[in-house]
PyMOL Python script that loads the backbone (N, CA, C, O; Angstrom):
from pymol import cmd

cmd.read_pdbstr("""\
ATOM      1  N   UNK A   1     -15.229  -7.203 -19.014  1.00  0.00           N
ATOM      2  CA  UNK A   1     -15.110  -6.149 -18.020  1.00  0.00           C
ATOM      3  C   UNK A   1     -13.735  -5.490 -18.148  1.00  0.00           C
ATOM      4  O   UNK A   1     -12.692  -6.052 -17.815  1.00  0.00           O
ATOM      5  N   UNK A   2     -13.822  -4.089 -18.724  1.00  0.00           N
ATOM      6  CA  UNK A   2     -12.637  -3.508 -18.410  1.00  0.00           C
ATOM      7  C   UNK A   2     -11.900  -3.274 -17.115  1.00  0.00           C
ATOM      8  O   UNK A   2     -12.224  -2.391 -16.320  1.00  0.00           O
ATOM      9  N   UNK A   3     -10.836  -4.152 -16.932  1.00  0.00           N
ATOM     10  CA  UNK A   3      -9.965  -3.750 -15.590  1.00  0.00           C
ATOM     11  C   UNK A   3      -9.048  -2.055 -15.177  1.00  0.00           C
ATOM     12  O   UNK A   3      -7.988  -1.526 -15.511  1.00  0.00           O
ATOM     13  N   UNK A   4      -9.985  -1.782 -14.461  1.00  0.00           N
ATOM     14  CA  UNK A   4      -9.640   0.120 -13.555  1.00  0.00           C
ATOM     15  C   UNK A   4      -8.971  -0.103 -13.143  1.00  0.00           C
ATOM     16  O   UNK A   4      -9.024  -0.939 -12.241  1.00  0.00           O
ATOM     17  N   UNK A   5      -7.281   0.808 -13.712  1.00  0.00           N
ATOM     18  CA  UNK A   5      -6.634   0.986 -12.803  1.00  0.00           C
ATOM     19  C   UNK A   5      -6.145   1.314 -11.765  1.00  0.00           C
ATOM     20  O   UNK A   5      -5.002   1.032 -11.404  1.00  0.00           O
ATOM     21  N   UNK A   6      -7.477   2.367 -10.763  1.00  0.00           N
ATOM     22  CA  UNK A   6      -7.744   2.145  -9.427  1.00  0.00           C
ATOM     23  C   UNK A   6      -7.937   0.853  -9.004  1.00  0.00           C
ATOM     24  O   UNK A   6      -7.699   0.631  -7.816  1.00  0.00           O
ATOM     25  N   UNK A   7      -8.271   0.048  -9.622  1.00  0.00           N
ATOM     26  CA  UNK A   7      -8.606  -1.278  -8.614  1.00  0.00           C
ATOM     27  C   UNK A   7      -7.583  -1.997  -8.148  1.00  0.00           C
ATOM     28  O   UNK A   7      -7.769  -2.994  -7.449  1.00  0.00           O
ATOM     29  N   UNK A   8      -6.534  -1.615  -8.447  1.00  0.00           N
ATOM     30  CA  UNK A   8      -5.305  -2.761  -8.202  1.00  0.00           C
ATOM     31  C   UNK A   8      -4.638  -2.337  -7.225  1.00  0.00           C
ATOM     32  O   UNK A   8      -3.973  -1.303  -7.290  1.00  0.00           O
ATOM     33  N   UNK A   9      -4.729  -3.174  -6.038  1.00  0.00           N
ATOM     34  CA  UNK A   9      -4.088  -3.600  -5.036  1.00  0.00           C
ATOM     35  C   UNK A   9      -3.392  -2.113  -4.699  1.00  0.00           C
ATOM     36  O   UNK A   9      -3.914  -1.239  -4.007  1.00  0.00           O
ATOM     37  N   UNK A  10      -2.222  -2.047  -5.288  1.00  0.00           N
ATOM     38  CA  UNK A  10      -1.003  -0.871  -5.213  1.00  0.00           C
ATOM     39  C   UNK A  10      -1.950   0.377  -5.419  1.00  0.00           C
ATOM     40  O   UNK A  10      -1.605   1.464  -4.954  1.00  0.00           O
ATOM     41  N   UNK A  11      -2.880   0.269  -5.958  1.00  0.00           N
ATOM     42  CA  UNK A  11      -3.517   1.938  -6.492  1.00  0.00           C
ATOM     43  C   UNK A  11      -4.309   2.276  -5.135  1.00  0.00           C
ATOM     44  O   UNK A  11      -4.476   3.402  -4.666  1.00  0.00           O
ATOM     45  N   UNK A  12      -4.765   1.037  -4.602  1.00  0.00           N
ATOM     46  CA  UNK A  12      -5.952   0.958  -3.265  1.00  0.00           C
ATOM     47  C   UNK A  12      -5.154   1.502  -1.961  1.00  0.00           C
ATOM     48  O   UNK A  12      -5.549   2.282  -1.094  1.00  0.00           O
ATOM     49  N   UNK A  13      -3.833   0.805  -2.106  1.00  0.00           N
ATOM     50  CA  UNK A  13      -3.041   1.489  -1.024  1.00  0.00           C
ATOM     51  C   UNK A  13      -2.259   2.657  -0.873  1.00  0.00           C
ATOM     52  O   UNK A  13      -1.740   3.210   0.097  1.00  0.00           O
ATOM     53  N   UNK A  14      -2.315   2.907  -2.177  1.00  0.00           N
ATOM     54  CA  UNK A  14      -1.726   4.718  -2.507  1.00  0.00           C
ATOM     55  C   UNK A  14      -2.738   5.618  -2.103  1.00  0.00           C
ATOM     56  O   UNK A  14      -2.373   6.625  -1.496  1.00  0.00           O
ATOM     57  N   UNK A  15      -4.211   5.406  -2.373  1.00  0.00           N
ATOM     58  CA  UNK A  15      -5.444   6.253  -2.327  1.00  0.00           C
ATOM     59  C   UNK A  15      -5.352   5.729  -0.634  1.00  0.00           C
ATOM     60  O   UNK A  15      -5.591   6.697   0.088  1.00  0.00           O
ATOM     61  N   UNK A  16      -5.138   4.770  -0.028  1.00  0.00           N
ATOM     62  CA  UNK A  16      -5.469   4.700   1.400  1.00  0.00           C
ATOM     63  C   UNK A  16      -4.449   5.844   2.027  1.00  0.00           C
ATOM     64  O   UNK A  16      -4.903   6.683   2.806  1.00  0.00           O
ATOM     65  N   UNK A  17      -3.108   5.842   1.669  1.00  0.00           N
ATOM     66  CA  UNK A  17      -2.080   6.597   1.973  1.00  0.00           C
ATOM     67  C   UNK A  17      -2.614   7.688   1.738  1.00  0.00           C
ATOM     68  O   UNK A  17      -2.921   8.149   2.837  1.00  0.00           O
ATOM     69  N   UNK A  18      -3.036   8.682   0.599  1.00  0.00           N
ATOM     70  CA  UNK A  18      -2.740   9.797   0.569  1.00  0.00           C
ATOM     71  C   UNK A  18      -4.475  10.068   1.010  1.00  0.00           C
ATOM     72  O   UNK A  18      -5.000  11.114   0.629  1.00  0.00           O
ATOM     73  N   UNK A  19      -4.787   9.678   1.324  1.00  0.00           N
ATOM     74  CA  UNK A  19      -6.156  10.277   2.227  1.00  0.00           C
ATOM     75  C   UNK A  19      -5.969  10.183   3.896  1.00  0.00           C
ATOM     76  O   UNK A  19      -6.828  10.344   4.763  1.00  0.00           O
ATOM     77  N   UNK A  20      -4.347   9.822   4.056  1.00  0.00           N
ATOM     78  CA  UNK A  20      -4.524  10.089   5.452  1.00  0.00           C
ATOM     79  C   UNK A  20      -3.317  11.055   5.945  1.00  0.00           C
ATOM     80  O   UNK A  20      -2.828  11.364   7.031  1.00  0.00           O
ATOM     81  N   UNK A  21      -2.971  11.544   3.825  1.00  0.00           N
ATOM     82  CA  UNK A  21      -1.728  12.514   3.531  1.00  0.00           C
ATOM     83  C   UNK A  21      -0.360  12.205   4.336  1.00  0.00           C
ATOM     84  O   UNK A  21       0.361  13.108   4.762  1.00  0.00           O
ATOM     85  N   UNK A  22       0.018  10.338   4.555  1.00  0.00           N
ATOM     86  CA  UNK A  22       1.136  10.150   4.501  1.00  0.00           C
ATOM     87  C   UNK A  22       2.187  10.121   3.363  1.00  0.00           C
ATOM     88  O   UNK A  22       1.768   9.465   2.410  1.00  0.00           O
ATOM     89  N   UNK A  23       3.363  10.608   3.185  1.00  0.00           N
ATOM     90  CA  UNK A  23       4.479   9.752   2.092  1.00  0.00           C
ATOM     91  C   UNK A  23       4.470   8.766   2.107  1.00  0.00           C
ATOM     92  O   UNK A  23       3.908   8.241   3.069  1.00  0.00           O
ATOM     93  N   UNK A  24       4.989   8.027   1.221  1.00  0.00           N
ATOM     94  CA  UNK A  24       5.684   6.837   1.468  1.00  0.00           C
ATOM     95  C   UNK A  24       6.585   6.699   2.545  1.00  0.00           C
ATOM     96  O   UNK A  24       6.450   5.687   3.233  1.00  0.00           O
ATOM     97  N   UNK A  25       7.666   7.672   2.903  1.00  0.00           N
ATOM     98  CA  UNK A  25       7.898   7.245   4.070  1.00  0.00           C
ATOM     99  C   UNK A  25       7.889   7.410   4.864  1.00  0.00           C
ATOM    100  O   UNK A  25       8.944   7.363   5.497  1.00  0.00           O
ATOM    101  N   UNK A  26       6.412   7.812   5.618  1.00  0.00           N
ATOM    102  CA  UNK A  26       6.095   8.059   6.357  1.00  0.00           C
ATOM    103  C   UNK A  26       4.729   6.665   7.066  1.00  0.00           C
ATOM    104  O   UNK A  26       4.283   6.622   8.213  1.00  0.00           O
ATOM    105  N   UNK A  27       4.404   5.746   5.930  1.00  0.00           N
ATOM    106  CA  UNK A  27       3.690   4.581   6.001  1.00  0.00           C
ATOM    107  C   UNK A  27       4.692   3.660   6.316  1.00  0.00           C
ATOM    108  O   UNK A  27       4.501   2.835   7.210  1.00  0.00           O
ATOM    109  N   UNK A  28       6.092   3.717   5.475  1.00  0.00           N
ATOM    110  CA  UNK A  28       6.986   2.757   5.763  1.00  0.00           C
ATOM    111  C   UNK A  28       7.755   2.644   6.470  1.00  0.00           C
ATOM    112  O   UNK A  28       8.494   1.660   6.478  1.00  0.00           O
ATOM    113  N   UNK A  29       7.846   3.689   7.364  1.00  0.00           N
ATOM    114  CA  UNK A  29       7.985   3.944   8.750  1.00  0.00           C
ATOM    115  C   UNK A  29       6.961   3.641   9.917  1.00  0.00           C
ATOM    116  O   UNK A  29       7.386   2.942  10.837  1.00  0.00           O
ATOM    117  N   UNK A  30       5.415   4.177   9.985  1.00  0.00           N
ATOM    118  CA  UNK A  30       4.969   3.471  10.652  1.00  0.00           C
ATOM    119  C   UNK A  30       4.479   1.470  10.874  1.00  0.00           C
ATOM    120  O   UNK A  30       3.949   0.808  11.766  1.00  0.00           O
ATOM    121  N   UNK A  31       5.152   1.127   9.234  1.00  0.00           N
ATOM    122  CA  UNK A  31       4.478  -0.173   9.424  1.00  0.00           C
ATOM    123  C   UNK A  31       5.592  -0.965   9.211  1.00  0.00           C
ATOM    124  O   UNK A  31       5.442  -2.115   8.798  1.00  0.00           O
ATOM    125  N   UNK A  32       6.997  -0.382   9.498  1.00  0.00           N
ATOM    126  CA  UNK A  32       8.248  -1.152   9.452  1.00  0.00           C
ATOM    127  C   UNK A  32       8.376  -1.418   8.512  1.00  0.00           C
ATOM    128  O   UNK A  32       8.559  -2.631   8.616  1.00  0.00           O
ATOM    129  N   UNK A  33       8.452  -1.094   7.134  1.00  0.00           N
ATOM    130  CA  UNK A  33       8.602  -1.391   6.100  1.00  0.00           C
ATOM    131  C   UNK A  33       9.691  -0.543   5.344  1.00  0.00           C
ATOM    132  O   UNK A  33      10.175   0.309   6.090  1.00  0.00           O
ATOM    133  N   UNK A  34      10.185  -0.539   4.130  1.00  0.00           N
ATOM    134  CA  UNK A  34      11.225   0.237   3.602  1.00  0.00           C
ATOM    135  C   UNK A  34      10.697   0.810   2.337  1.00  0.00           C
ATOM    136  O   UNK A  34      10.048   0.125   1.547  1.00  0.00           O
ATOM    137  N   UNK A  35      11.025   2.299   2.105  1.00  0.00           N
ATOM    138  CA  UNK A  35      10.312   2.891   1.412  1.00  0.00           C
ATOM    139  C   UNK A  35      10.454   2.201  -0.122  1.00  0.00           C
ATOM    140  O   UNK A  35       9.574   2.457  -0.944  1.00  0.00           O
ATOM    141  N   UNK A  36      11.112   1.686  -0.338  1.00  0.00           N
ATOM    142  CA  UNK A  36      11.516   1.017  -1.451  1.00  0.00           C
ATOM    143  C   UNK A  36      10.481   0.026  -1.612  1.00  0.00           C
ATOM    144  O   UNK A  36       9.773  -0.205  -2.592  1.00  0.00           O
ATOM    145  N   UNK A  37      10.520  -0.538  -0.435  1.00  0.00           N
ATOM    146  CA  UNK A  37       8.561  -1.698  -0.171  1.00  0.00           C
ATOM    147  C   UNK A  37       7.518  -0.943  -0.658  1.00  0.00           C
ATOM    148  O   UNK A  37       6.910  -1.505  -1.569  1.00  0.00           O
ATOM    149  N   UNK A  38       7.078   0.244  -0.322  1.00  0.00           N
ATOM    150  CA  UNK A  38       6.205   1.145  -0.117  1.00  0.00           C
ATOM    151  C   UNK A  38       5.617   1.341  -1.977  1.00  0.00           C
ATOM    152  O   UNK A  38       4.572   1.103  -2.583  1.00  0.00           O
ATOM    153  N   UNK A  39       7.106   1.954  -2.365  1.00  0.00           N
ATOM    154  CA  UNK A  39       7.191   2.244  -3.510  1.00  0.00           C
ATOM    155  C   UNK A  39       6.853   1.350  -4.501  1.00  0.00           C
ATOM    156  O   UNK A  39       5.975   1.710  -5.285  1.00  0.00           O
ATOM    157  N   UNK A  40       7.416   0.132  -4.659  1.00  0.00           N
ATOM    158  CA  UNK A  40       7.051  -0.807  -5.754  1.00  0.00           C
ATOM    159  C   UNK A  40       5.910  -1.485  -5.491  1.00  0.00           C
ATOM    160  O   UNK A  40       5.590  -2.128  -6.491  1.00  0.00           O
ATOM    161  N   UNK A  41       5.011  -1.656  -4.424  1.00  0.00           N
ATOM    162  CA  UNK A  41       4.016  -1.773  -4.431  1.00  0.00           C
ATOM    163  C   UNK A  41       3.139  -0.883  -5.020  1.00  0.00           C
ATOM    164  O   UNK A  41       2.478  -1.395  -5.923  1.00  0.00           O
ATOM    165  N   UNK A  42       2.916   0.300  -4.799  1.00  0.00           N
ATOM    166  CA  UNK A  42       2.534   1.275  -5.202  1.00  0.00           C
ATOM    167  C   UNK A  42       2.750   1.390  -6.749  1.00  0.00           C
ATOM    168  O   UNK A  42       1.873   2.002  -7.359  1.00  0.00           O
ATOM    169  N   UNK A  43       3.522   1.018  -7.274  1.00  0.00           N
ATOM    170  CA  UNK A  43       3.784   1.144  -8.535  1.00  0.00           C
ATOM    171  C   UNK A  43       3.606   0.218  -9.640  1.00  0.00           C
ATOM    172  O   UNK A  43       3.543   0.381 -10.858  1.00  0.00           O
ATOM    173  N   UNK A  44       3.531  -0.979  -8.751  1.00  0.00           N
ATOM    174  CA  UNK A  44       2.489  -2.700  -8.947  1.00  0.00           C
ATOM    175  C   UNK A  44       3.907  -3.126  -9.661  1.00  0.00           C
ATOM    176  O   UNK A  44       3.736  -3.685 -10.745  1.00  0.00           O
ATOM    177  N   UNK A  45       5.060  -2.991  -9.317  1.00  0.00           N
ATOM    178  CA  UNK A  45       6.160  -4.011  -9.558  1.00  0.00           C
ATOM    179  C   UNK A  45       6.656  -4.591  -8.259  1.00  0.00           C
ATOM    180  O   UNK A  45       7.876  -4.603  -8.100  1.00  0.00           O
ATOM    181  N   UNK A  46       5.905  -5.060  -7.332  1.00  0.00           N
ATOM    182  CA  UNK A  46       5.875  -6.420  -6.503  1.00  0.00           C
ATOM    183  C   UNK A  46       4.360  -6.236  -6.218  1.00  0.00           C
ATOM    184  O   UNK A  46       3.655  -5.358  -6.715  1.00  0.00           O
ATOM    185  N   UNK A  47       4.043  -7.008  -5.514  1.00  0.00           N
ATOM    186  CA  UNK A  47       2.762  -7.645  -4.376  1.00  0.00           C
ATOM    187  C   UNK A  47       3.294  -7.668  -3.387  1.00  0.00           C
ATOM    188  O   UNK A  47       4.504  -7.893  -3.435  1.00  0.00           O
ATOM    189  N   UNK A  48       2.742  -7.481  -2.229  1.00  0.00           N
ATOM    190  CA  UNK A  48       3.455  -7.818  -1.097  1.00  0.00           C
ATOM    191  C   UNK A  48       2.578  -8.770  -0.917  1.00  0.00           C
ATOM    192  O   UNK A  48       1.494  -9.135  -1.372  1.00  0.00           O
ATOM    193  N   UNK A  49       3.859  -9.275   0.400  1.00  0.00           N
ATOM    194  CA  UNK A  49       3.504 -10.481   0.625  1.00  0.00           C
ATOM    195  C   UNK A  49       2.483 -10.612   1.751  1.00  0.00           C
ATOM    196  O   UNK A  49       1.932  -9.593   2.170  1.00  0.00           O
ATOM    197  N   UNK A  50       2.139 -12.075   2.378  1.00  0.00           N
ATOM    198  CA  UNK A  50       1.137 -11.839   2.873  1.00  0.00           C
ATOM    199  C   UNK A  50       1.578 -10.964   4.373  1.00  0.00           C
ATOM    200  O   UNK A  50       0.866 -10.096   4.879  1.00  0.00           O
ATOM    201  N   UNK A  51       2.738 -11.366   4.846  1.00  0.00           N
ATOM    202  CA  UNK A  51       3.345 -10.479   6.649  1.00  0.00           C
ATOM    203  C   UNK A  51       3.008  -8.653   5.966  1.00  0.00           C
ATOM    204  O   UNK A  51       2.342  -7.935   6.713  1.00  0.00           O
ATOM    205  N   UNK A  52       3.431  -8.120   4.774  1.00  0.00           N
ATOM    206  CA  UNK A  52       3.471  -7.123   4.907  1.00  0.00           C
ATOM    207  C   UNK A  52       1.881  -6.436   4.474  1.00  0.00           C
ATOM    208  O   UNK A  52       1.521  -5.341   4.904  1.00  0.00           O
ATOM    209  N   UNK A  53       1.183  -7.142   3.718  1.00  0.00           N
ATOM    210  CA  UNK A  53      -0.385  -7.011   3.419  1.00  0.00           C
ATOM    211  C   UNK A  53      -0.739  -6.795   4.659  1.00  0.00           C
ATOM    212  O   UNK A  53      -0.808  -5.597   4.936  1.00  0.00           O
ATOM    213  N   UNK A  54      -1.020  -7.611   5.611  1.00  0.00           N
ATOM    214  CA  UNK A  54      -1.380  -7.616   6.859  1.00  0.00           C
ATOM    215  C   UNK A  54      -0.837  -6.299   7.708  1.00  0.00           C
ATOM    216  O   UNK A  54      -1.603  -5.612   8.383  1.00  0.00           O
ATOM    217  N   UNK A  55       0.619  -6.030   7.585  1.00  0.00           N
ATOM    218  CA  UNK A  55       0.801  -4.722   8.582  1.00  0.00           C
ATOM    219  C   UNK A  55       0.009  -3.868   7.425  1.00  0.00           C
ATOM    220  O   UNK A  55      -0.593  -2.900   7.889  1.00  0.00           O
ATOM    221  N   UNK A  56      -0.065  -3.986   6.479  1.00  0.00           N
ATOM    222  CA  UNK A  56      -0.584  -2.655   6.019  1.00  0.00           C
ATOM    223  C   UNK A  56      -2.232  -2.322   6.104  1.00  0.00           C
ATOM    224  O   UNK A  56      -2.849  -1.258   6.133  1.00  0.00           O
ATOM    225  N   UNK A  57      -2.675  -3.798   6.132  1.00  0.00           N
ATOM    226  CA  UNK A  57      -4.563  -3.561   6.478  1.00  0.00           C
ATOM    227  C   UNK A  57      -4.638  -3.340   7.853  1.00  0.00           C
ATOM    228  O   UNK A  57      -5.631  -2.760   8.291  1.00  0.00           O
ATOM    229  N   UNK A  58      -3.852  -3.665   8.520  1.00  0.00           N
ATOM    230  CA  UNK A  58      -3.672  -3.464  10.270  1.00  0.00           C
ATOM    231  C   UNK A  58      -3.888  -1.761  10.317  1.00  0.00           C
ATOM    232  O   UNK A  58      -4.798  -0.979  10.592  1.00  0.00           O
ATOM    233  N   UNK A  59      -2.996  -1.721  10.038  1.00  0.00           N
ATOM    234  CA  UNK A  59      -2.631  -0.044   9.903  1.00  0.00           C
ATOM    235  C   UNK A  59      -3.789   0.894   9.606  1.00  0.00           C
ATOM    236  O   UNK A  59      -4.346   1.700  10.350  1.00  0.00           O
ATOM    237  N   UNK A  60      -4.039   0.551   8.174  1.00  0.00           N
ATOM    238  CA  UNK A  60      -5.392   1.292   7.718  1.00  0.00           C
ATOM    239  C   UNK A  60      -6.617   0.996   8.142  1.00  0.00           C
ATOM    240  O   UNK A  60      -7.626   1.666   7.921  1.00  0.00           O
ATOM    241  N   UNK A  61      -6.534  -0.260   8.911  1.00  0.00           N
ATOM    242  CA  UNK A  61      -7.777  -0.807   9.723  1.00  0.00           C
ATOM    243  C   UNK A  61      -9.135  -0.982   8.186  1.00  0.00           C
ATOM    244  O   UNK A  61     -10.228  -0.429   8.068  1.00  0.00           O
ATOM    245  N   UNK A  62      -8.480  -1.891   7.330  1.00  0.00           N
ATOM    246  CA  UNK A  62      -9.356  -2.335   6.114  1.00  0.00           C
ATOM    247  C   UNK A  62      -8.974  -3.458   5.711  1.00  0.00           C
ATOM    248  O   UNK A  62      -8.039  -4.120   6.161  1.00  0.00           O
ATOM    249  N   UNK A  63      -9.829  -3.774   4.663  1.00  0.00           N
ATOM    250  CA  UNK A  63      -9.191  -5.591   4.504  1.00  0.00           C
ATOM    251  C   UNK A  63      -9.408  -5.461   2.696  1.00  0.00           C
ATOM    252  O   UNK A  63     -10.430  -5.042   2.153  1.00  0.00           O
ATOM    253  N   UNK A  64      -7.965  -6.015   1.885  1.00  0.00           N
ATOM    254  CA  UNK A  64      -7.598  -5.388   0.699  1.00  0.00           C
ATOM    255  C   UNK A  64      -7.568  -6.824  -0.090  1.00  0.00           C
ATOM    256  O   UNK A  64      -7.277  -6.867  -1.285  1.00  0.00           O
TER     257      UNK A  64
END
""", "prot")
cmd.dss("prot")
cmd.show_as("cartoon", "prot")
cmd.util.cbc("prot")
cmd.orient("prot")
C-alpha cells in the first residue's frame, strides 16, 4: 500500500485548519499553543503529544 501524503497526521490537521480558513496562528491561539507547535506539526517534524492532540481534536470536534 502506497502511503498518501494526505494521510499523515500533520496533513489531516492542516486540511482541518484551512477548511475553517484559520492560520496557524490563529489555531495556535485558539488552542494555546505556539505557532511554532502549529507549524512543525504541520510540517511532520514533531507529533504532538498526546495534551496537545487532544486540544486540537477538542477544537475541531474530530478524533485523529
Amino acid at each position: 500500500m502506497i502511503n498518501n501524503m494526505d494521510d499523515t497526521l500533520g496533513k489531516k490537521i492542516q486540511m482541518l485548519r484551512i477548511k475553517r480558513s484559520h492560520t496557524q496562528v490563529e489555531l495556535a491561539h485558539r488552542i494555546g499553543e505556539t505557532l511554532d507547535t502549529i507549524n512543525k506539526i504541520e510540517s511532520e517534524k514533531i507529533e504532538p503529544n498526546r495534551y496537545v492532540l487532544e486540544k486540537i481534536q477538542k477544537y475541531f470536534k474530530v478524533k485523529l
